[in-house]
C-alpha positions, 0 to 999 in steps of 0.5 A: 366229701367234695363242694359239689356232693356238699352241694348236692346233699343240702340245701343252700339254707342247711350249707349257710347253717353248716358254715355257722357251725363251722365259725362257731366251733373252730376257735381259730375262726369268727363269724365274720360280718358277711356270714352273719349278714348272710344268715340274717337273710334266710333265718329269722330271729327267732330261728337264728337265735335257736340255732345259736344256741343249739350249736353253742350247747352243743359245742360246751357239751363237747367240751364238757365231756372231753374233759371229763372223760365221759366216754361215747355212747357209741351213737356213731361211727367215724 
């Protein structure tokens, strides 16, 4: 997917919130100054620390199940 079909399919708050998940999940990466910076900005505490936590479980359940060897449920398709 191109920058610009990404530009067209969300909004600059949900592109600003895929960029976060970008920086949390990749552990080649951090959530530099600017980012945050950024998304104290758009999102309020309360809804920052919400999706901190979304992304941080949804991450360690990730991990979790890879390494348990817990199979897809198939939800979706590559």
């Amino acid at each position: 997917m191109t920058d610009d079909e990404i530009g067209t399919l969300f909004t600059e708050q949900e592109r600003l919130a895929l960029e976060y998940v970008d920086a949390m999940t990749h552990t080649d990466r951090d959530v530099d100054d600017a980012l945050f910076d950024q998304l104290r900005h758009v999102f309020d505490d309360e809804a920052l620390i919400e999706l901190t936590a979304t992304i941080a479980w949804e991450n360690s359940s990730s991990r979790f199940n890879r390494a348990m060897r817990v199979p897809s449920q198939g939800l979706w398709q590559r």
